[in-house]
C-alpha positions in Angstrom: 0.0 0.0 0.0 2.7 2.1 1.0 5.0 1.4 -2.1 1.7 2.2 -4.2 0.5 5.4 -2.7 4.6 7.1 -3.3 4.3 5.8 -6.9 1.0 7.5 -7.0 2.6 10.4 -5.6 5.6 10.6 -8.0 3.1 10.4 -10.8 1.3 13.2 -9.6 4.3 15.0 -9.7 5.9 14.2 -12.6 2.5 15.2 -14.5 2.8 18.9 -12.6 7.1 18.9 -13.9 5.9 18.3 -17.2 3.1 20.8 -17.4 5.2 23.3 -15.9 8.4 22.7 -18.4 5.2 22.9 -21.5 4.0 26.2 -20.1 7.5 27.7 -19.8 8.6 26.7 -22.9 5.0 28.3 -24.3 5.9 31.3 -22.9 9.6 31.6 -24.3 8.2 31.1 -27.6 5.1 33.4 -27.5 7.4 36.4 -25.6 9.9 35.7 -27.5 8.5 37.9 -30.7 8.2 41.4 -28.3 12.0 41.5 -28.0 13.1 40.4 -31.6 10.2 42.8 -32.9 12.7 45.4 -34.4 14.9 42.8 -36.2 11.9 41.1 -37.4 10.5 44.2 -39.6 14.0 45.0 -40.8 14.6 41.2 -41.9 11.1 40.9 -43.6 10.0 44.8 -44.8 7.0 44.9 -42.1 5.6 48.6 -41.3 5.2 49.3 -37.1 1.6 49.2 -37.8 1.9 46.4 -40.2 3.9 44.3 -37.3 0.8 45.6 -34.4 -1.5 43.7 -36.4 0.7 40.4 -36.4 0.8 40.8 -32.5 -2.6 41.7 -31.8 -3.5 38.6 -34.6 -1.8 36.3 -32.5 -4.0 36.9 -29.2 -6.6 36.6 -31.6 -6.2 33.3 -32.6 -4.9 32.1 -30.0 -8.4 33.3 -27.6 -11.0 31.7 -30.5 -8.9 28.3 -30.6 -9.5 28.3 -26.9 -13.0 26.4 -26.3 -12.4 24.5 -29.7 -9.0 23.3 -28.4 -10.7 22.3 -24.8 -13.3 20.5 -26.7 -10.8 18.6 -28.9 -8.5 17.4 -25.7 -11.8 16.0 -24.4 -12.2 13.7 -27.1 -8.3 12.6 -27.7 -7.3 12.7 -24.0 -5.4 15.6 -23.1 -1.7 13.5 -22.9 -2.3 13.4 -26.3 -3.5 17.0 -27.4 -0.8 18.7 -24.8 1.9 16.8 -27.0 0.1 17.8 -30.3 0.0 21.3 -29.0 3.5 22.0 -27.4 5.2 20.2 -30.9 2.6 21.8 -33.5 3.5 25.0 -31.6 7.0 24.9 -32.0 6.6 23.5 -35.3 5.1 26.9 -36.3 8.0 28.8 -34.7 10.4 26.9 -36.6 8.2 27.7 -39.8 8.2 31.5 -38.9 11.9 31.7 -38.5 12.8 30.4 -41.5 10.0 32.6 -43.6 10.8 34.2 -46.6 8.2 37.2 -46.0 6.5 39.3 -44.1 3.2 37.7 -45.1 4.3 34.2 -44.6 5.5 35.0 -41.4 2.3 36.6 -40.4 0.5 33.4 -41.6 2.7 30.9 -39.5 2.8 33.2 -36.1 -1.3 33.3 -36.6 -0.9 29.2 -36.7 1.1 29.2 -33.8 -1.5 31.3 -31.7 -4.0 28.3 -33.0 -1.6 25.5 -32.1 -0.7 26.7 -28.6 -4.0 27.2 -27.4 -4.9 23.6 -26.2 -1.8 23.3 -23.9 -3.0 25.0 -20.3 -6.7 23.3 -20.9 -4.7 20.2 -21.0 -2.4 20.7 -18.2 -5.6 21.6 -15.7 -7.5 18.6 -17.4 -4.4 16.3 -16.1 -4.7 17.6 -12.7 -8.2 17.4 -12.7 -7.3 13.2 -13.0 -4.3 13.0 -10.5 -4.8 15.4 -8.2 -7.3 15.5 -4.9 -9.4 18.7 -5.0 -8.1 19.6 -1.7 -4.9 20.0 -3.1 -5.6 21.0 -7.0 -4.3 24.6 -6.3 -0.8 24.0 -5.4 -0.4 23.5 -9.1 -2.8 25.7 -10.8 -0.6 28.2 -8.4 2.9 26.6 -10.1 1.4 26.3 -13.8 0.5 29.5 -13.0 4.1 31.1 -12.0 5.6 28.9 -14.9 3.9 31.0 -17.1 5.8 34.2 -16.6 9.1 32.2 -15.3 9.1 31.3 -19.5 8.0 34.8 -20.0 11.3 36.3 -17.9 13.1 34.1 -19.3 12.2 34.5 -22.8 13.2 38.3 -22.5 16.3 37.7 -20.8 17.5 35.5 -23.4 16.2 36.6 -26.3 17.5 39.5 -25.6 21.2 38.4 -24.8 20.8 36.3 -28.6 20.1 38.7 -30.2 22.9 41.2 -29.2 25.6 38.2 -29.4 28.1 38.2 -32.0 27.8 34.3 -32.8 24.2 35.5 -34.2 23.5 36.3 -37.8 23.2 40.2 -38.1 19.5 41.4 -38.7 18.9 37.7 -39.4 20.0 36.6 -35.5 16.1 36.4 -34.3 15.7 33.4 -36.7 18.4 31.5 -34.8 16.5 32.3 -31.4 13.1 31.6 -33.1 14.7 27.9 -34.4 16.2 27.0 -31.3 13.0 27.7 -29.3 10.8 25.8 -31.5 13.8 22.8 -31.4 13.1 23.0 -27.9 9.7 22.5 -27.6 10.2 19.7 -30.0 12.5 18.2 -27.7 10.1 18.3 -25.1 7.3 16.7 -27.1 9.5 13.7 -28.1 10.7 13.6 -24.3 7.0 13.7 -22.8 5.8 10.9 -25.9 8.5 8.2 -24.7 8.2 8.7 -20.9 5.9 6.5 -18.8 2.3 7.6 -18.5 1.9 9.5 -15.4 -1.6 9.9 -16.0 -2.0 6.4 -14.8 -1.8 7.6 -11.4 -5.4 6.7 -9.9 -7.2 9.4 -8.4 -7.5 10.8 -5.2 -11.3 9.9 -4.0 -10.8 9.1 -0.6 -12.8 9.3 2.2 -11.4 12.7 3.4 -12.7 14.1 -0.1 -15.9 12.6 0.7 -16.5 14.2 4.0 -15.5 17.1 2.3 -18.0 16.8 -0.6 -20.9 15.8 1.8 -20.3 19.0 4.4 -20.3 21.8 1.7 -22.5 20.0 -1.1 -19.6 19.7 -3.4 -21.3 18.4 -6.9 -19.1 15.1 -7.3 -16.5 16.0 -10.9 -18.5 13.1 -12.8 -21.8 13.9 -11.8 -22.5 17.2 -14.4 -23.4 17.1 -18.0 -21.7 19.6 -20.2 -24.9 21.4 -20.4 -25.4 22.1 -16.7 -21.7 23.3 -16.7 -22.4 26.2 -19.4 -25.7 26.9 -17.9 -24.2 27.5 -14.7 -24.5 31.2 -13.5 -20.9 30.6 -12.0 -19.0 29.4 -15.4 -19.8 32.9 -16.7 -18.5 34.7 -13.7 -15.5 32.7 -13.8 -14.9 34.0 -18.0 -16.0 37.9 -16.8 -13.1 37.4 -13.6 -10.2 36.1 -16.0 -12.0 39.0 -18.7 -10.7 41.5 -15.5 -7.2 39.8 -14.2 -6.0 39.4 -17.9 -6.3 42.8 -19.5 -4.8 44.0 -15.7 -2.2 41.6 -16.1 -1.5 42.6 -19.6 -0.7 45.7 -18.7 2.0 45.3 -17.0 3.6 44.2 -20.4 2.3 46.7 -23.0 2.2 50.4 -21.3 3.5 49.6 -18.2 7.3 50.9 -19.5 5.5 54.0 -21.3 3.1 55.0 -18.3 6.5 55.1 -15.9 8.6 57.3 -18.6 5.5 59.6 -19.6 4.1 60.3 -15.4 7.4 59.7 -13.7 10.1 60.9 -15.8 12.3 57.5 -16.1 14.4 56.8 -18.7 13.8 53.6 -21.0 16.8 51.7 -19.1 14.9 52.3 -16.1 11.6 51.7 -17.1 12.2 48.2 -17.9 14.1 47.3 -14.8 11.1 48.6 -12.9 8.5 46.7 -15.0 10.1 43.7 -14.0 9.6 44.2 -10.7 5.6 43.6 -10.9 6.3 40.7 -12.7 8.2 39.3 -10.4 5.6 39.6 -8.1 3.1 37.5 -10.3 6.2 34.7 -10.4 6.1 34.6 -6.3 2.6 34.9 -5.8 1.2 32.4 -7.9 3.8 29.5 -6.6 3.1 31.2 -3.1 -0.9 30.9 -3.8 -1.2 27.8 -4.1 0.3 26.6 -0.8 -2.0 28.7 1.2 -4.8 28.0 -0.8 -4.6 24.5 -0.1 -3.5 25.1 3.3 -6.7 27.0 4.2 -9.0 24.1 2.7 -7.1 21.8 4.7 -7.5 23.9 7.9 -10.6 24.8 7.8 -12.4 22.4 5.6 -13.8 24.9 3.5 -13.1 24.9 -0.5 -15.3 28.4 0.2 -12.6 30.2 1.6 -9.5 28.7 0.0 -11.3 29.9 -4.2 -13.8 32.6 -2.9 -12.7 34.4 -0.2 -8.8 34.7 -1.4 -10.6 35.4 -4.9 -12.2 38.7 -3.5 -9.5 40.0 -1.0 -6.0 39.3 -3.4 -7.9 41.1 -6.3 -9.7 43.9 -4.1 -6.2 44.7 -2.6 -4.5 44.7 -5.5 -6.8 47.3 -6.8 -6.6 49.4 -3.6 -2.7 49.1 -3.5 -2.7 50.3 -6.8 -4.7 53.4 -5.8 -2.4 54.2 -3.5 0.3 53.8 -5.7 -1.9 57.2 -7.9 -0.3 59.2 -5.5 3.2 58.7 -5.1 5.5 60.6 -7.0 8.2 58.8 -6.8 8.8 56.0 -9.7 10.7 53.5 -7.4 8.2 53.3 -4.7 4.9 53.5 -6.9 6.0 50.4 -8.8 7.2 48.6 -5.6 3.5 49.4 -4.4 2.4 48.6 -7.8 4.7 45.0 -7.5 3.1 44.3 -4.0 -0.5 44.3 -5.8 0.6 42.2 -8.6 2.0 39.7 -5.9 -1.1 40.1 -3.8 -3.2 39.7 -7.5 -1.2 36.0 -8.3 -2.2 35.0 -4.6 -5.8 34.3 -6.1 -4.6 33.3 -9.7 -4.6 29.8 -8.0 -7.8 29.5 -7.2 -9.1 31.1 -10.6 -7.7 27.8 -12.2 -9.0 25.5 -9.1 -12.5 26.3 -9.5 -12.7 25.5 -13.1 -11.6 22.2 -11.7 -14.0 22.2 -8.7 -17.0 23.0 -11.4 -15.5 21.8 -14.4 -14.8 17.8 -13.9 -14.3 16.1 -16.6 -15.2 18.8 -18.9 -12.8 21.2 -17.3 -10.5 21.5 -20.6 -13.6 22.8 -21.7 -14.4 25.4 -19.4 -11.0 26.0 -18.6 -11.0 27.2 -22.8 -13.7 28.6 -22.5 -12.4 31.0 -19.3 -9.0 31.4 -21.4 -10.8 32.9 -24.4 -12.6 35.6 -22.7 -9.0 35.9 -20.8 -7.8 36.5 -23.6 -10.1 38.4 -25.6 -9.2 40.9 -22.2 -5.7 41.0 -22.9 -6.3 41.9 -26.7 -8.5 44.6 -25.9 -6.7 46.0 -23.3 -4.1 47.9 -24.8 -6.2 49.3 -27.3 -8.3 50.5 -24.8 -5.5 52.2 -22.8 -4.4 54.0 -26.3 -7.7 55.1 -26.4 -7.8 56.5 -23.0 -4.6 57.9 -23.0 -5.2 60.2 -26.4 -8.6 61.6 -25.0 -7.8 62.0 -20.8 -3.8 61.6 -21.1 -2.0 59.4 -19.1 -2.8 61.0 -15.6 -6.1 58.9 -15.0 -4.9 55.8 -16.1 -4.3 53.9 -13.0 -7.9 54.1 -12.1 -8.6 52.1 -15.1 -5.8 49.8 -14.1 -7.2 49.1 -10.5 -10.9 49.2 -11.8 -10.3 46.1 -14.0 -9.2 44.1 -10.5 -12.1 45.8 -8.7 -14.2 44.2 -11.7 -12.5 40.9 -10.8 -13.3 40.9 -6.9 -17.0 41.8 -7.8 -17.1 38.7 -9.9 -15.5 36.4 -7.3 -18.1 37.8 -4.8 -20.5 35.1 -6.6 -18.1 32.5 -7.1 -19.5 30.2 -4.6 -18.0 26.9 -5.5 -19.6 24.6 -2.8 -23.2 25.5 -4.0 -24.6 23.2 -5.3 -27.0 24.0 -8.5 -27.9 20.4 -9.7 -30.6 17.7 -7.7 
C-alpha cells in the first residue's frame, strides 16, 4: 500500500514537472517575438503598424482556438493534445523563422496562436485526474508562475541572442526563433517516450468525501456539459479572467510608457522597474497555491480557499494600486504597484482551481472557455488604454488599471464553489 501510494505520488508529480516545463517553454516562444520585434520588420520589410496587427492577430487566434482546443482534448485525452500542442506550436516557430516574408510570417505566427491554445486546458484537465481537489491549487498556483518564469526568461534571453556576436546580423532572431521551437520539440519527443503518469489513480478518498458531503460539493463526474455552461458561475469565472488578464497585460504593454510619460524614467529604467511587478506575479502564484490549499485543509472549506482569497487578493491589488496614484516617486509607486501584482497571483490559484471544482471532466472545456474571454481581455486592453490615454492623457490611467481588478473581486463575490446547483 505504502509502495503504491509514493508511486501515485511521484506520478502526480511528474505530471505537474511536465506541465510546468510545457507552459515555460509556451511562454519563451510566444514572448519571445516582443524582444526580436525590431529585427523582425527590418529582416522581412513589415511597417510598425503592419507588425501591431501580427501581435494583436496572435492573441486573436490564439483566444478563439481556446473552447475548440478544450473541446478537442476532451475527445483525444489531453496527454495526447498537450503533446500535439506543445510540438505543432514549436513546429510553427520553426516555420516562422525560417519565412521568406513578411506575409508568410504573419500566416505561421497566426498558426502558432491556433496550435498553442490547447496546452493550459490540458495541463488543468491532467490535474483534474491526478490530483485531490483539496490539493488541486498547489499547481494551478505553479502552472501559474511557470507561465511568466518562460516569459522572464524569454526576455532575458532573447534578448542576450540577439545582441551576441555568434548570431547572424539582422537575421539573429531566426536563430532564437529555431532553437525555441527545437526546444519545444524536444520536449514533445521527451513527454511521448516517458511512462504515462496519468496512470496515477485518483485521489477519492474518504477525506474528499466528508469534504463533498459537508459543503455540497457536486461530485466532478456527476455534471453534463450542459449544466456546466448553464451555470451562472461558469460565466462569472470567464467575466473574472475577462478582469485579471487585460490588468495583467498591462504590465507588459504600457507599463514601461506610463513610468517614462508620469514619472520621468528613462527607458533603461523603465524596464528594470517593469520587471519588478512581474516578479511579483512569479512569487505569488507559486506562493498561492500553498496557502490556498492550506486553508482548505484547515478549515475544511473549499469556500474560503477559491472565494474568499478570490475577492480579497484582487480587491487589494486594486486598492494598492490606488495608493500607488499618488506617489511621486517612480521607485516606490512600482514597488507598491509589484506588492499588488503579488497580492493579485495569490488568487490566480484559485481562478484555475474552481474551473476544476465546477468543471470535472469537462474542465479542458471550461478551462478554454475561461482562457478565451481571458484572452479576448488581454487583446483589448491595450487598445483601450491607447484610447484612454489620447482623449484624458495618461494621468487617469491607473484608475482604469485598478478598476479592471475591482471588476475581478466583484465577480468572485459570486463565485461560490460549494453551492450546489444540480438535484
Amino acid at each position: 500500500m505504502h509502495a503504491g501510494a509514493d508511486r501515485a505520488t511521484a506520478g502526480r508529480f511528474a505530471i505537474l514537472a511536465w506541465c510546468c516545463v510545457a507552459a515555460m517553454v509556451a511562454y519563451l516562444q510566444r514572448t519571445a517575438i516582443g524582444v526580436a520585434g525590431g529585427q523582425i520588420r527590418e529582416d522581412l520589410g513589415l511597417s510598425v503598424v503592419e507588425f501591431g496587427f501580427v501581435m494583436s492577430g496572435y492573441y486573436w487566434t490564439y483566444a478563439l482556438s481556446q473552447l475548440p482546443a478544450g473541446w478537442v482534448g476532451q475527445q483525444i485525452g489531453a496527454r495526447n493534445m498537450l503533446m500535439a500542442c506543445v510540438a505543432g506550436s514549436s513546429a510553427m516557430t520553426i516555420l516562422a523563422a525560417v519565412s521568406p516574408s513578411g506575409q508568410t510570417f504573419a500566416l505561421c505566427w497566426l498558426c502558432a496562436g491556433v496550435a498553442i491554445a490547447g496546452i493550459f486546458p490540458s495541463c488543468v484537465q491532467l490535474f483534474v485526474a491526478a490530483f485531490a481537489p483539496t490539493a488541486r491549487a498547489f499547481p494551478s498556483g505553479m502552472l501559474s508562475s511557470s507561465m511568466s518564469i518562460g516569459g522572464a526568461i524569454s526576455t532575458t534571453l532573447t534578448g542576450f541572442l540577439l545582441a551576441s556576436s555568434l548570431m547572424w546580423g539582422n537575421a539573429s532572431w531566426r536563430a532564437v526563433f529555431t532553437s525555441y521551437g527545437i526546444i519545444g520539440l524536444l520536449w514533445a519527443m521527451g513527454y511521448a517516450v516517458s511512462s504515462r503518469p496519468t496512470t496515477a489513480p485518483r485521489l477519492h478518498n474518504e477525506d474528499e468525501a466528508g469534504i463533498a458531503a459537508s459543503e455540497s460539493v457536486i461530485p466532478d463526474e456527476s455534471r453534463a456539459l450542459s449544466d456546466v455552461l448553464l451555470d451562472f458561475r461558469t460565466w462569472l469565472i470567464c467575466a473574472q479572467q475577462f478582469f485579471r488578464a487585460a490588468g495583467y497585460v498591462f504590465y507588459a504593454t504600457w507599463f514601461p510608457e506610463f513610468l517614462r510619460m508620469t514619472r520621468e524614467v528613462n527607458t533603461a529604467s523603465a524596464g528594470r522597474l517593469t520587471s519588478l511587478p512581474l516578479l511579483g506575479v512569479v512569487l505569488g502564484g507559486a506562493i498561492g497555491g500553498v496557502i490556498a490549499d492550506f486553508v482548505e485543509y484547515a478549515t475544511g472549506s473549499r469556500r474560503l480557499s477559491r472565494q474568499v482569497l478570490g475577492v480579497g487578493s484582487h480587491g487589494l491589488c486594486a486598492v494598492l494600486i490606488l495608493v500607488a496614484q499618488f506617489i511621486e516617486d517612480a521607485t516606490s509607486a512600482t514597488l507598491v504597484i509589484s506588492l499588488g501584482s503579488f497580492v493579485f497571483a495569490l488568487g490566480a490559484s484559485s481562478a484555475y482551481a474552481i474551473t476544476m471544482d465546477l468543471g470535472g471532466r469537462h474542465t479542458s472545456t471550461l478551462f478554454g472557455l475561461m482562457n478565451m474571454c481571458g484572452n479576448i481581455g488581454a487583446a483589448l486592453c491595450p487598445m483601450v488604454v491607447g484610447l484612454l490615454v489620447n482623449a484624458l492623457g495618461w494621468g487617469p490611467i491607473l484608475y482604469f488599471f485598478a478598476a479592471l481588478y475591482f471588476g475581478a473581486a466583484v465577480c468572485w463575490l459570486g463565485l461560490n464553489p460549494s453551492r450546489r446547483v444540480v438535484a
